[in-house]
Structures are given as structure tokens and as C-alpha cells.
C-alpha positions in Angstrom: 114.7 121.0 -99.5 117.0 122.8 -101.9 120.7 122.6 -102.3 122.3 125.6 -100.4 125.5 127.3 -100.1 125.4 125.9 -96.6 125.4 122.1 -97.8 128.2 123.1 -101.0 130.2 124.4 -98.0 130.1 121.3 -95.9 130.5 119.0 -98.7 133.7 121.4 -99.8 135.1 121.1 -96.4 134.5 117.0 -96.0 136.1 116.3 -99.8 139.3 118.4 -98.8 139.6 118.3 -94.9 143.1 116.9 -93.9 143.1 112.7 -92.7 145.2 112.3 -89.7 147.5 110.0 -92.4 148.0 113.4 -94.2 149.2 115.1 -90.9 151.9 112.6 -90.3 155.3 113.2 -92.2 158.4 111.0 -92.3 161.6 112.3 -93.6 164.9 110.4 -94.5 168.3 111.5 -95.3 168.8 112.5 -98.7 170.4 110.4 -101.3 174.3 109.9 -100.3 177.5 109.2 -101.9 179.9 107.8 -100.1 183.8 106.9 -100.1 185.1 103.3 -99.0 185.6 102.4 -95.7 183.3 106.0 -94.6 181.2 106.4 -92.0 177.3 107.1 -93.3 174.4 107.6 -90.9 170.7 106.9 -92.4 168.1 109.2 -90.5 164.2 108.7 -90.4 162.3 110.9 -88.6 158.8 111.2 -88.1 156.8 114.5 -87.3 152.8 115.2 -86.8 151.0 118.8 -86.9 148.7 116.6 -84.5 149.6 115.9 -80.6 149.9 112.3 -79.2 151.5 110.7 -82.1 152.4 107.4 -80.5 155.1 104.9 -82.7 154.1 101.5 -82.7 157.2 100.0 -84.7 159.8 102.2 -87.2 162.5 100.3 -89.3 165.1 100.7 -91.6 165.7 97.7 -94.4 167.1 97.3 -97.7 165.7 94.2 -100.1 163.0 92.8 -97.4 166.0 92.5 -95.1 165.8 94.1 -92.1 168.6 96.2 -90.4 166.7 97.4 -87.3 163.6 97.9 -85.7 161.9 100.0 -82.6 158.8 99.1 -81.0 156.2 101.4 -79.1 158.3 100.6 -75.8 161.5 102.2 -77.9 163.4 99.2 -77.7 165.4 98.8 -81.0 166.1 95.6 -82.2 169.0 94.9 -84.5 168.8 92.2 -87.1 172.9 91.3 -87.5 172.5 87.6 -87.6 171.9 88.0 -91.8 174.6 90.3 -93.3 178.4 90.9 -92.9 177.9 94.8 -92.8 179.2 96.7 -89.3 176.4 98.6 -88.5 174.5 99.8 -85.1 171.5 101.7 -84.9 170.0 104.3 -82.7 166.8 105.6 -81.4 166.1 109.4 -79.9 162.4 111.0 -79.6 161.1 109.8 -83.1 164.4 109.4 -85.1 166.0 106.3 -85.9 169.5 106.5 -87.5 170.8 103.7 -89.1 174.9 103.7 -88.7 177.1 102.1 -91.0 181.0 102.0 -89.3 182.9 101.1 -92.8 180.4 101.7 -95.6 181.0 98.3 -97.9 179.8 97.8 -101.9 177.1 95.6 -100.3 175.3 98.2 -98.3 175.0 100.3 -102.0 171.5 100.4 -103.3 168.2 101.5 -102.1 167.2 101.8 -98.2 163.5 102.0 -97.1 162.3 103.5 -93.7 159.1 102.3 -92.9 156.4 104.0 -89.7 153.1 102.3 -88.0 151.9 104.8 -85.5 148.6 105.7 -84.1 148.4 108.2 -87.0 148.8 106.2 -89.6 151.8 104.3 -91.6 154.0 105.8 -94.0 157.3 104.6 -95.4 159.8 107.0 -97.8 163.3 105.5 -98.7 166.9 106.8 -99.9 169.8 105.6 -102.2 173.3 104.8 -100.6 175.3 105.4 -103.2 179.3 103.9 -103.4 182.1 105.8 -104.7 185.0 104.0 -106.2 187.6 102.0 -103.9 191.3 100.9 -104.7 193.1 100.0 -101.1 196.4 98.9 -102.6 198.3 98.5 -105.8 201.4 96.8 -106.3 203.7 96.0 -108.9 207.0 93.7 -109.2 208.9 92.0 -111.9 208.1 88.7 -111.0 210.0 85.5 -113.4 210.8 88.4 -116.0 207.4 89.5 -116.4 205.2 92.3 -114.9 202.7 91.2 -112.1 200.2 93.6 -110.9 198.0 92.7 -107.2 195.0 95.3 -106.2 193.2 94.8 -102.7 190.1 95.8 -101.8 188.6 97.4 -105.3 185.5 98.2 -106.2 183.7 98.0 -108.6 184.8 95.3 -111.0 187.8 96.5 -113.2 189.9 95.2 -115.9 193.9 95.4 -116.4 195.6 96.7 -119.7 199.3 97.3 -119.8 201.2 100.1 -121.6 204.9 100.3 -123.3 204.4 104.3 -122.8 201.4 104.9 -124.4 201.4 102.0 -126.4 198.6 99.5 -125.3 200.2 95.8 -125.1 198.1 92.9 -126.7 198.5 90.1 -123.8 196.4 87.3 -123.1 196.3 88.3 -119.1 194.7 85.6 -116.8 193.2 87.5 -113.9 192.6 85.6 -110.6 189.7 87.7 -108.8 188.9 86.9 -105.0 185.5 88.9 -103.4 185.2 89.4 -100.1 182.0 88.8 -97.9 181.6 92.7 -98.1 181.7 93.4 -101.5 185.1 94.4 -102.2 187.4 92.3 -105.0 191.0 91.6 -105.0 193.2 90.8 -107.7 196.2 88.7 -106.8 199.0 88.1 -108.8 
């Protein structure tokens, strides 16, 4: 039996014919930079060009910690118990957002959304990115001498003081305090 243009077709059709994996998309919010103290909502959604795509657990983390969970019932689970972040999550026909209140230095960095379905898994992830923060500066005379106290900066910084635009050599002993969330303060 000879090879035919019948069997090239077939063979054609098997090597390139669509797995129900590749029918299955998952999309998450594009890379985001936010202000201090903002409001940022992570979004992973999951489509298929098939019918009866049934989710058997969806969840966001960041580091092999989990933020929250939904399982083929759509009951989300929220992990709170390991991180100091103010977040809630929410679940709506195959979209889980992930909701930081105050976005804090500590929830900066990568995020992963990860899918188990009945049409495969996939997982696709996005960067949180953190603007600068300074939440106070103040400076007195103090004994004399110029004190300087910031709250709530980020990230890391380092003090020089100025006669006009002439930069003072002091030996300046800097006292710095970090919160649980990220964010330093300098007192006086």
C-alpha cells in the first residue's frame, strides 16, 4: 500500500490539530505601577473557544505564598493568616481579582495566577510595580542643630544637607525604623 495524499493529509491534520490545553487562555492584568497607599486590582481571567470549561481551583500568589484561592464550587478562600498586606479577593464567572486596599512596598514584585480546569492548567503572571513614597517631612532646629524626621518612605534613601548649594560634610547618624509593610521611617 503506497503513501497517498490521503494519509499526508491525515498525518498533516493530527501533527497540527489544536489540544484542548491550546483552546484554553488565561489573561492577567498588565504590568502596573502604582503610587503608595493606591488602590490596585490584579485580574485573571480564563476563556475557552470550547463549551463546558469547568474550573477546578484558580489562585493568585506571589513567592509560593498564597493570596487566594477558588475551588470548582466557587468558594474563594483567602490566605491572610501569613502577610500584613490589606487585601480581599473576588470571584465573578471565571475571573478572580485580587484587591489590594493600600498598595504597600511588600506587595511589589512578581504575582502568578495559576488555572486547573477540565481543559487543562495554565498559569501567566504580572509585575506590581511601587512608585516612590514620602508621607511626611519635617524639619526643626533642635539643641542648635538641624534635625530632619521622614515617615513612611520608600524605598531606602540617604540624607545630605546643603548651605545653599553647598553640600555639608557631616558625620549624620541616621536612626531607620521599617514597618511590617515595607515602608521606613527616619526619626530624628
Amino acid at each position: 500500500m503506497g503513501f497517498t495524499a490521503l494519509h499526508l493529509l491525515l498525518w498533516l491534520l493530527a501533527a497540527f490539530a489544536p489540544t484542548e490545553q491550546d483552546m484554553l487562555t488565561l489573561h492577567v492584568s498588565p504590568r502596573m505601577s502604582a503610587g503608595c497607599g493606591q488602590q490596585v486590582a490584579l485580574d485573571c481571567e480564563v476563556s475557552s473557544s470550547q463549551h463546558g470549561l469547568s474550573i477546578k481551583h484558580m489562585e493568585w500568589y506571589q513567592n509560593k505564598t498564597s493570596y487566594c484561592s477558588v475551588n470548582s464550587e466557587e468558594t474563594i478562600t483567602t490566605h491572610q493568616g501569613h502577610t500584613q498586606s490589606n487585601f480581599h479577593c473576588e470571584y465573578q464567572q471565571g475571573r478572580l481579582t485580587l484587591i489590594f486596599t493600600e498598595v504597600q512596598p511588600i506587595e511589589s514584585g512578581n504575582f502568578r495566577c495559576k488555572l486547573r480546569s477540565n481543559k487543562g492548567a495554565k498559569e501567566k503572571s504580572t509585575t506590581v510595580e511601587l512608585q516612590e513614597c514620602c508621607g511626611k517631612v519635617e524639619g526643626v532646629i533642635k539643641d542648635g542643630y538641624p534635625t530632619c524626621t521622614f515617615t513612611r518612605v520608600y524605598p531606602d534613601g540617604e540624607v545630605h544637607w546643603f548651605h545653599g548649594s553647598h553640600l555639608l560634610q557631616t558625620e549624620t547618624q541616621l536612626t531607620k525604623r521599617v514597618e511590617e509593610g515595607g515602608l521606613a521611617d527616619y526619626p530624628e
